[in-house]
N, C-alpha and C positions, 0 to 999 in steps of 0.2 A: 187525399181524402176529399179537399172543398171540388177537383175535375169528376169525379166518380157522384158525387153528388149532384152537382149540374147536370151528372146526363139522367140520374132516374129522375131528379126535378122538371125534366126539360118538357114535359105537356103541360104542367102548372106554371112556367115561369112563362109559356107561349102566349099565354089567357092574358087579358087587358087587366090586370088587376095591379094596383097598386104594390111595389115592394112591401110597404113599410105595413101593409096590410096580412099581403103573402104569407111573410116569413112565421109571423106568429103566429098565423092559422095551419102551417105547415106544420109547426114545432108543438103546438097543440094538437092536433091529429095523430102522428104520430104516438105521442108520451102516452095519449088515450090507448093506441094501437098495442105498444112494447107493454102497458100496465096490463093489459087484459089478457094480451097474450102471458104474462106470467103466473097472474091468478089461476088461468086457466091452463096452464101447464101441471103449477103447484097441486091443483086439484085433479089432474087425473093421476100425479103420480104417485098423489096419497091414497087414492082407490084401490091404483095397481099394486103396492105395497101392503095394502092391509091382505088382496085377496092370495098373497105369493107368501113363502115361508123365503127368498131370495132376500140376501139383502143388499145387493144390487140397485135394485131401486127404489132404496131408501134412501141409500148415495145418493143416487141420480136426483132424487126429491129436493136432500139437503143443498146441492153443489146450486138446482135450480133456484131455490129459495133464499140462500143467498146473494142477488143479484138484488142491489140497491135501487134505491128510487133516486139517489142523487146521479147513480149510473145512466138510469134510463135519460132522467129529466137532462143530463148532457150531451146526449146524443143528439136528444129530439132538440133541444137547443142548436145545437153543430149544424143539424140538418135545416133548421128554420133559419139560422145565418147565413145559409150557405146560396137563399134567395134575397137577401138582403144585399145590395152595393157596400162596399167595403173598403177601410183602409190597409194599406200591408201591414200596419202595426195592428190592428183590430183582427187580420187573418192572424196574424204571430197570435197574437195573445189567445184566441180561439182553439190554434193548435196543440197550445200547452197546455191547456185549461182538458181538450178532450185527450190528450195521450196523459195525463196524470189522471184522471178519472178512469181510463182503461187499464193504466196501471195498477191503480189499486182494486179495479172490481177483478181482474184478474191474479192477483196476489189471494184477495179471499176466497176465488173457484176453486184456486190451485190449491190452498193450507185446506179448506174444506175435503178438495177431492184424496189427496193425499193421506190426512189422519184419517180419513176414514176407509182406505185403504189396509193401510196399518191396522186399525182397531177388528178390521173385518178378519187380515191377517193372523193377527196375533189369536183372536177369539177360535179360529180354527186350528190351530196350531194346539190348543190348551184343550181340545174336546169339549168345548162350551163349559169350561168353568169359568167364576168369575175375574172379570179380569184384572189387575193389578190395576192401582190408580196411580201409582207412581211412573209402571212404564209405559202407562198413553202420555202422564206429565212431559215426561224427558222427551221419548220421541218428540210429541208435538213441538215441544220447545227447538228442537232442532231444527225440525221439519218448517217453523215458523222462522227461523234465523237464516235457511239459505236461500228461501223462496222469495223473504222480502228483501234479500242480499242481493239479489241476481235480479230481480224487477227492478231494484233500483239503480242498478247499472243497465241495464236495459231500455229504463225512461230517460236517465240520462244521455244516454248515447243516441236515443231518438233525437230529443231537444238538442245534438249539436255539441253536447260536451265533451272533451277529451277524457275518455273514462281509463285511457294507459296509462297517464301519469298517474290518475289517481289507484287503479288498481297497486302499481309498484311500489304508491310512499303505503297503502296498507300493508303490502306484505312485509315492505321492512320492518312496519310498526306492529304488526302480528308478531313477527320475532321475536322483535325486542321484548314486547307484552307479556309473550307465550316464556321467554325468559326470568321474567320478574315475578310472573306469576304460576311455577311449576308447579309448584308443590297442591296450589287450588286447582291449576288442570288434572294433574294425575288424580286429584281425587273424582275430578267432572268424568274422567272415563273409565274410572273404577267403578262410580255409580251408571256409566253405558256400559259395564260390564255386565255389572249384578242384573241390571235391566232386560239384557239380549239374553243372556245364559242360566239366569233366575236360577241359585243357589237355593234361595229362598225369596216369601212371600211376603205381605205384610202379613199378620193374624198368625205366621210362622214363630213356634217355639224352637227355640236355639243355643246350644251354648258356644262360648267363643272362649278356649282357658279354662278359668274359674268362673268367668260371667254367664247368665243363664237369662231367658226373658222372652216376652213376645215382643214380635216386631211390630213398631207402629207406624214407623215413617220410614221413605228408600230418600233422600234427598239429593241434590245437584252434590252437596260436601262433604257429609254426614248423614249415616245412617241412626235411629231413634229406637230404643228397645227399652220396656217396660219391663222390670226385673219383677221378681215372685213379691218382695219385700216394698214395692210400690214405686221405687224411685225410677226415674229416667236414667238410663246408660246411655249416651251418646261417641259412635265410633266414628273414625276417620273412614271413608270409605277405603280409600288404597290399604290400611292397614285392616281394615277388615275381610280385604278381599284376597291377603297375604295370609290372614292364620287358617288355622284349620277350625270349622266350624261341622256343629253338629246337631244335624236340622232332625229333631223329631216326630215333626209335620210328617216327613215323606215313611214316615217307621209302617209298615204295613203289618209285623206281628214282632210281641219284643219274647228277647233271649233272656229266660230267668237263670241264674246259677248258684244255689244255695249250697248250704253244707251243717250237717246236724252230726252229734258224737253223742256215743253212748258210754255206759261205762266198760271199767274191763271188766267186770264179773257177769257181763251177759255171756251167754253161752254161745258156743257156734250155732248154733241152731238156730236159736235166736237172732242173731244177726243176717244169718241167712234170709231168714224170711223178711225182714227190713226191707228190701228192694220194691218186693210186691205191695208192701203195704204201703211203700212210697208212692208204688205206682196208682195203685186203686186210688190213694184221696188226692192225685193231680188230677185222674180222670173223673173224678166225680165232681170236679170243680169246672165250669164251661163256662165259654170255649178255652180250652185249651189242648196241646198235642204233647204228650208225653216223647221226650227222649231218653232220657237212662237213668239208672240210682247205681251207683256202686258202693263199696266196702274200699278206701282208697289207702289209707292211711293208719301206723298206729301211734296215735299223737304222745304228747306229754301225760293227758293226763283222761282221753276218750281213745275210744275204735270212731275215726272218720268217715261219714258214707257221705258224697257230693252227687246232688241231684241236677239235674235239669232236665227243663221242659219251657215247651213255649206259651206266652200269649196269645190269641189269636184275634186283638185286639190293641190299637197302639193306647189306646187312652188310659193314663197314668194313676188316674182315682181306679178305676178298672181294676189293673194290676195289682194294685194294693187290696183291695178286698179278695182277690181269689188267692195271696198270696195268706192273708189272714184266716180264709177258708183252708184252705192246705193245712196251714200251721195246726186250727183245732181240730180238725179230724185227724192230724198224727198223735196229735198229745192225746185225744180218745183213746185211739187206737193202739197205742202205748201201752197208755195206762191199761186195757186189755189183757196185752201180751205180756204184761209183766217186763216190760224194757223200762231200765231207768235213764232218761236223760244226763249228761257229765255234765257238770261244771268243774273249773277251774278245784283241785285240790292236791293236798302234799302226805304223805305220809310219811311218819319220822320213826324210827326205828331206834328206842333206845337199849346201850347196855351199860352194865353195869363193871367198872374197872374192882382188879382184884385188891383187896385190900395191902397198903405196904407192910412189909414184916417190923415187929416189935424192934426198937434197940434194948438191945442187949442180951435182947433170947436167944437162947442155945440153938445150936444150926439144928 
């Protein structure tokens, strides 16, 4: 870096001017130079951004506009030293000073360029619905764990470090780690499961079992669900990601299946026309799509007819008032036709035993 510098330096450093003068007015000109040229980046690609629906270069925007001023102001430093007379340890120290500075403004291009990748990613992927905040969380955390992992083997290995040894005592100590702590891995990739293959959402209503709830939080260990009844439910991911769940979020129309009994003293006739009149008050209740009524059954104590028809809407307060609409237009409609409803009844049949014969009367 300081030979490549000397040679674009080398019509300023020709000029009679004093070093100790030079170098700050170099490193000064410059820092002017890198500041303006970034304002003035910043500002066209906010223009080009607003007039595009691309977002493209909004990236391009953000990856720009992250470029620091402790980054610039060490460059233009490196470069104003670089006409300044110097000691070998004053070059050392200069070189580490600008490769850890390059280091880290390059760790933030890259986590910037990166998530925002991903997010760009994922947002197309979903047809522009919102997008989960859990899985930009995990992603990014990821994305920020191998990028500042590998920079920093990277700065090291500039600077002269032996970075083998130290990679090999990590892996063995990953081992052993990833050993001690399985049970807290297997849930960290239970939750990059849920994440990449998105079962469900957050604002997702779900049962797991017997438990039921909206989801509030996906986390690194535990998942968070708000039951109907207020409390927090908190699952393991790995065991959440083993049962069988049941996301009503994704219901696009629900399957109703009821069943209503008449008595026995309704006539065939009667019962016949049952069907139709099932059918009329599903269809006068909307939206919904009629599928069948039958006569199924003859119970203990009713003639059985079992209906169904659909929702044409997942939403559960919905369902319940078209189901309550259904219900009074049958029992109108009943009441009409002269159909009586069964409930639950026994009929007893008694007789009467024949009287024992007298003792002692004559056969």
């Amino acid at each position: 870096m300081g030979a490549s510098l000397h040679d674009l330096l080398r019509p300023l450093l020709a000029l009679d001017i004093p070093a100790w003068v030079l170098g700050p007015v170099i490193a000064a000109i410059l820092a002017t130079l890198l500041f303006g040229l970034r304002r003035l980046l910043v500002s066209r690609l906010t223009r080009l951004a607003g007039r595009t629906s691309n977002t493209l270069d909004d990236l391009l925007r953000d990856v720009v506009a992250r470029t620091k001023g402790w980054f610039l102001l060490a460059l233009s430093a490196a470069a104003g030293a670089a006409a300044l007379p110097g000691t070998p340890a004053a070059g050392r120290l200069l070189q580490v000073v600008t490769i850890a500075a390059l280091g880290l403004q390059a760790g933030l291009w890259g986590t910037t360029l990166l998530v925002g990748l991903v997010r760009r990613g994922i947002s197309e992927s979903q047809e522009g619905s919102v997008l989960d905040r859990t899985t930009i969380g995990v992603l990014r955390f990821l994305i920020h764990l191998v990028v500042w992992s590998a920079l920093l083997l990277l700065v090291l290995a500039n600077l002269g470090v032996d970075v083998t040894a130290l990679v090999a005592g990590l892996g063995v100590g990953g081992v052993a780690v990833a050993l001690a702590v399985q049970s807290v891995l297997g849930d960290v990739f239970a939750s990059l499961s849920i994440v990449l293959d998105r079962p469900f959402e957050v604002g997702d209503f779900i049962i797991v079992d017997d438990l039921m709830g909206t989801v509030e939080q996906v986390g690194l260990k535990t998942t968070r669900v708000r039951s109907l009844w207020g409390e927090q439910l908190i699952f393991s991911n790995s065991n959440l990601l083993n049962a069988r769940i049941r996301n009503f979020q994704r219901m696009k129309e629900r399957r109703v299946v009821f069943s209503l009994g008449v008595t026995y003293q309704t006539s065939a006739e009667r019962v016949r026309r049952i069907p139709g009149l099932v059918r009329a008050a599903v269809e006068s209740a909307s939206p919904t799509r009629f599928d069948r009524a039958h006569f199924t059954a003859f119970g203990d104590f009713a003639l059985s007819v079992e209906v169904v028809y659909f929702v044409l809407d997942p939403d559960y307060n919905r369902y319940m008032d078209i189901q309550q609409q259904i219900n009074l237009s049958l029992l109108e409609q009943f009441a009409r036709e002269g159909i009586e409803f069964a409930y639950p009844t026994q009929t007893l049949f008694l007789t009467r035993a024949p009287a024992p014969p007298l003792q002692g009367a004559a056969p």
